[in-house]
C-alpha positions in Angstrom: 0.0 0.0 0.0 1.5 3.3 -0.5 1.4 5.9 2.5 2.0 9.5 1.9 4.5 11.2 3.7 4.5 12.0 7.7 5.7 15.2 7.7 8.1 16.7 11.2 7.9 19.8 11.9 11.8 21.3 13.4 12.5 25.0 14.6 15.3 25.5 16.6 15.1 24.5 20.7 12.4 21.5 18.9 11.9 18.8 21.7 13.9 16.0 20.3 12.7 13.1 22.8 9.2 14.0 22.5 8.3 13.0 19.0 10.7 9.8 18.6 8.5 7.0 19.6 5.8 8.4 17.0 8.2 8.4 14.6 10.2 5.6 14.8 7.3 3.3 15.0 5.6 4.9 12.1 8.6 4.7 10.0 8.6 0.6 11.2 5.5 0.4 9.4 6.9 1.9 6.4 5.7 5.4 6.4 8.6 8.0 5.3 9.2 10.8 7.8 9.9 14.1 6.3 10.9 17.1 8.0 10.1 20.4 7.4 11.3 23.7 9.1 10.9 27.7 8.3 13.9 27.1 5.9 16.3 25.3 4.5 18.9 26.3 7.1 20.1 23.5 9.5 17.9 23.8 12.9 19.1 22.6 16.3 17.3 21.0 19.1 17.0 21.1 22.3 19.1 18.3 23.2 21.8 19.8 20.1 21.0 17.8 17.4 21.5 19.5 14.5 19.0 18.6 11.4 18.7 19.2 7.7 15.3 19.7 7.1 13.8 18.0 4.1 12.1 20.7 3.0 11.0 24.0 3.8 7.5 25.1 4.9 6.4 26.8 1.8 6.8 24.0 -0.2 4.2 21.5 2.2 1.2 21.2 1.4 -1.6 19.3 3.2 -2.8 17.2 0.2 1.2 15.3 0.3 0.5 14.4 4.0 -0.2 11.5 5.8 0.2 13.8 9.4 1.4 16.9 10.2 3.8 16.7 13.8 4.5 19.9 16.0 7.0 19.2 18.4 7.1 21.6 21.4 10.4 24.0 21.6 10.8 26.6 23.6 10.3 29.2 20.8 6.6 28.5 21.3 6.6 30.4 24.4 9.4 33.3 23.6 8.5 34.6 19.8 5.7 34.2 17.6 8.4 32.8 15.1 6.6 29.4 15.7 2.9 31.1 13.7 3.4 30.2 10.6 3.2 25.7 11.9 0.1 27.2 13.7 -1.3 28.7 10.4 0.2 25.4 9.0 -2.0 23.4 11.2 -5.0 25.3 10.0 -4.5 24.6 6.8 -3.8 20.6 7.3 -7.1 20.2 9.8 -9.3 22.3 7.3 -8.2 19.8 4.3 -9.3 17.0 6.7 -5.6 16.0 7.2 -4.4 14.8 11.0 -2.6 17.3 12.9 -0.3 15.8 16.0 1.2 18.5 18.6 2.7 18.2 22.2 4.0 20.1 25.0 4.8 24.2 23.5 2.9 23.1 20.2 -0.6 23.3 21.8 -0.1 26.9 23.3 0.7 27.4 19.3 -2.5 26.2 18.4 -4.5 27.2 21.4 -3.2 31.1 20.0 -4.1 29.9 16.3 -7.9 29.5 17.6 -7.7 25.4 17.2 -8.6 24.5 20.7 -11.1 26.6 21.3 -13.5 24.0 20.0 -11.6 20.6 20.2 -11.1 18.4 23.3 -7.5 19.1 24.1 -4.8 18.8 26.8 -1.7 20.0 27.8 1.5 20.6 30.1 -1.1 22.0 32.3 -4.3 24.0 32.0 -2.9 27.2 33.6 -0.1 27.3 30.8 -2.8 27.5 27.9 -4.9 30.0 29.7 -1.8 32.4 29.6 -2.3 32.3 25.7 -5.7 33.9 26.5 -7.3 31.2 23.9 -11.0 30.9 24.5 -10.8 26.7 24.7 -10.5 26.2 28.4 -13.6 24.3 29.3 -12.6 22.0 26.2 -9.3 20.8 28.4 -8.8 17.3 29.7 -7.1 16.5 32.4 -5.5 13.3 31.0 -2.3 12.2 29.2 -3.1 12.4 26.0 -6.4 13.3 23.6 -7.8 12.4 20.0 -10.2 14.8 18.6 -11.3 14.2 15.1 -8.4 14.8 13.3 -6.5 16.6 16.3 -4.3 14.5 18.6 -2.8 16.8 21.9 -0.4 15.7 24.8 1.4 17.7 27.0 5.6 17.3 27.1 6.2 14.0 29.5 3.9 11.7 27.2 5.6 10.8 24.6 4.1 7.4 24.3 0.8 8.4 24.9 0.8 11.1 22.4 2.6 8.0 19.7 -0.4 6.1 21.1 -2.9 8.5 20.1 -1.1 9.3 16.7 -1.1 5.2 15.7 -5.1 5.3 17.0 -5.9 8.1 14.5 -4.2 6.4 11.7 -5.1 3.4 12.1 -3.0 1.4 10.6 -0.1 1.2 12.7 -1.0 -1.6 15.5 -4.1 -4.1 14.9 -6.4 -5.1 17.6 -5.2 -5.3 21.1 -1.4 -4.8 20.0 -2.3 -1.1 20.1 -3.0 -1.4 23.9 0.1 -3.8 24.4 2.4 -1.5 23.1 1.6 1.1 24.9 1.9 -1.5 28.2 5.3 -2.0 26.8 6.8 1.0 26.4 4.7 3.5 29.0 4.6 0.7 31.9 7.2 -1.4 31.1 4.7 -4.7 31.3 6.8 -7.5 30.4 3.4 -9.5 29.9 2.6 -7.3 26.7 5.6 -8.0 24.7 4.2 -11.3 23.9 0.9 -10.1 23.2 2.9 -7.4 20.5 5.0 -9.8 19.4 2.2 -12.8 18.6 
């Protein structure tokens, strides 16, 4: 079967740990991860990783994509360099196309307007209020959340936002390997391997 693209959003400060259980695992499956930054310049993570992007963001379109990821950096909170992934996001959710962002990326999307009328969580609920986003009796108080085509988790869930990401699509994890391999890897249940692995 071909698979479009999964396309990885990178700005400099981007969160490298949070994103590489979604990626990895989706690229296991045989999707092809693409990244895509501002420019073509070189970005630079958090944990100093330095990445060629694939391509810039002028040249994605939503129509191309399999998923759109937004990492959180902490240029969500000290710019508004970040605006144009939230525009971005608008864009990929209006053409139907599954948007997936964690930890800074939801205060980018909260200030976009995109969770004022989508179940949504966070790092916390205070931290999107500050963006003065009109979506606060739409947060959860949970790990990680699916909403239509919008999948939110807040910066120390990287397996439950992967989770959430492999539930939208669908075609990731049959059955009950889904829920085993999100035993495995967020609870470390030795029982669930087998179950995976069967």
């Amino acid at each position: 079967m071909s698979r479009k693209p999964v396309h990885l959003a990178l700005y400099d400060t981007f969160a490298d740990w949070e994103t590489g259980h979604t990626t990895a695992w989706l690229a296991r499956v045989g999707y092809e991860i693409r990244t895509v930054a501002l420019s073509a310049e070189p970005v630079v993570s958090i944990g100093g990783l330095r990445v060629q992007p694939d391509l810039s963001l002028a040249e994605l379109r939503p129509e191309d994509s399999t998923l759109l990821i937004l990492p959180g950096a902490d240029l969500w909170d000290t710019s508004d360099d970040l605006a144009p992934f939230g525009r971005a996001a608008r864009a990929f959710l209006g053409a139907g196309v599954p948007v997936g962002a964690i930890c800074g990326a939801t205060a980018g999307l909260a200030r976009e307007g995109l969770l004022d009328d989508r179940a949504h969580t966070s790092a916390a609920a205070m931290y999107l209020a500050a963006t003065g986003y009109q979506g606060s009796g739409r947060y959860v108080e949970t790990d990680a959340v699916t909403d239509g085509d919008l999948v939110t988790a807040g910066p120390t869930e990287p397996v439950a936002f992967a989770r959430e990401v492999f539930g939208r699509l669908g075609d990731v994890f049959e059955g009950d390997k889904l829920d085993a391999w999100y035993r495995l890897f967020h609870d470390s249940d030795p029982a669930a391997y087998e179950t995976l692995n069967s």
